[in-house]
C-alpha positions as a printed NumPy array, in Angstrom:
array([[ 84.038,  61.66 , -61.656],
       [ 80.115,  61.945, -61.26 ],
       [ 79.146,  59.282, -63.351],
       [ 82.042,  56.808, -60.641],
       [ 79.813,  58.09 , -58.022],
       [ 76.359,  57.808, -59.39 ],
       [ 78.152,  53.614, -60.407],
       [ 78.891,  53.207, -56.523],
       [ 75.788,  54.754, -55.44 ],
       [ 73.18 ,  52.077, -57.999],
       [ 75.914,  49.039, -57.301],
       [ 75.571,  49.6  , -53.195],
       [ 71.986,  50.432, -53.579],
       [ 71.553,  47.247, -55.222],
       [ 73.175,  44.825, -52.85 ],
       [ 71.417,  46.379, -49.903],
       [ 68.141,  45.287, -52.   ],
       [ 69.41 ,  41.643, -52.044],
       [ 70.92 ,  41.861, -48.052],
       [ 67.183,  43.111, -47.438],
       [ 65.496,  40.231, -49.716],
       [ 67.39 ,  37.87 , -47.221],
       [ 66.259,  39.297, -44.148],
       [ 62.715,  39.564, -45.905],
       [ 62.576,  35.828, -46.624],
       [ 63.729,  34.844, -43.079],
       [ 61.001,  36.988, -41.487],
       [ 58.797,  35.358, -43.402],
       [ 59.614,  31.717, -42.829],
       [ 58.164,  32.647, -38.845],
       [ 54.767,  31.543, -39.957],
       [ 56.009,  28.094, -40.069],
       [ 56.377,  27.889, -36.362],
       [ 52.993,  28.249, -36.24 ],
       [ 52.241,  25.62 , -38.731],
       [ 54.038,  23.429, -36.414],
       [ 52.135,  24.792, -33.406],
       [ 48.942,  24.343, -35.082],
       [ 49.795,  20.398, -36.303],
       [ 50.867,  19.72 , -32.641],
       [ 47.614,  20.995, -31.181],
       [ 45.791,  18.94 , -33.912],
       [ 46.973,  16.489, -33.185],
       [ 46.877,  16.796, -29.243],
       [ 42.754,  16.802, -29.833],
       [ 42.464,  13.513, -31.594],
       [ 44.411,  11.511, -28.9  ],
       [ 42.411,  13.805, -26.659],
       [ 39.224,  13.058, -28.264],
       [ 40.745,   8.978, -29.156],
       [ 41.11 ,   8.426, -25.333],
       [ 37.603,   9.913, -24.356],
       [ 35.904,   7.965, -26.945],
       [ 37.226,   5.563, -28.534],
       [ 34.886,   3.933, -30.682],
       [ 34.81 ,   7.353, -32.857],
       [ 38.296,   7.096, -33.822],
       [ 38.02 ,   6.553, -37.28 ],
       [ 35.837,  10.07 , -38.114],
       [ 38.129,  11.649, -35.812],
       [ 41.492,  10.973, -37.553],
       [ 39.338,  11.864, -40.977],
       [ 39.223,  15.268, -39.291],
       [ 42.434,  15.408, -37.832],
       [ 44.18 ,  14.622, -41.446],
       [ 41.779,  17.418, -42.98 ],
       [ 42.912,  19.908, -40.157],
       [ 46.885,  18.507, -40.885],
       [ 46.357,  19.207, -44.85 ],
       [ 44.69 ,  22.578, -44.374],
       [ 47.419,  23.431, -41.454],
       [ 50.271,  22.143, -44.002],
       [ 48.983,  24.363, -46.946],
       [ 49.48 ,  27.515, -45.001],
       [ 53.499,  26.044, -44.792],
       [ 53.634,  25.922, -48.346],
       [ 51.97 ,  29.175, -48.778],
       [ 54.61 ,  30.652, -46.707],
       [ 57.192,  28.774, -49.103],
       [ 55.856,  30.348, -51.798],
       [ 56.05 ,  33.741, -50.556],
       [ 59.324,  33.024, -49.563],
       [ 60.109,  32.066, -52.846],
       [ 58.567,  35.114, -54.625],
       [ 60.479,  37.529, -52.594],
       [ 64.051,  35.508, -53.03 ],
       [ 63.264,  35.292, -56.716]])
């Protein structure tokens, strides 16, 4: 009768591991708001800079698509994790 018990015990202990995986993963995925926070303010600064001055637009969207890649790797860093605690 023990060894039904200890069976429960490991079986329930288990699926609370992947319940807690799932809430894990969702917690995680909150650092993509501010991925999309940070491309929107990015992007708020070159039309920002754009209308102030417009005959620097070209070096300004160079920077603005380095600040959108380096903004956009932290997303898929955040995938990643994601991924690594699902898996």
């Amino acid at each position: 009768m023990g060894g039904v018990f200890i069976f429960l015990f490991i079986y329930y202990n288990y699926k609370m591991l992947a319940e807690f995986k799932m809430i894990g993963a969702g917690l995680a995925t909150i650092a993509l708001s501010g991925v999309g926070t940070g491309i929107g303010f990015i992007f708020n600064g070159l039309l920002d800079a754009v209308a102030k001055n417009p005959s620097m637009a070209r070096v300004l969207f160079n920077y603005a698509i380095l600040g959108f890649a380096l903004t956009e790797a932290i997303a898929l860093f955040t995938i990643m994790i994601v991924f690594l605690i699902l898996f």
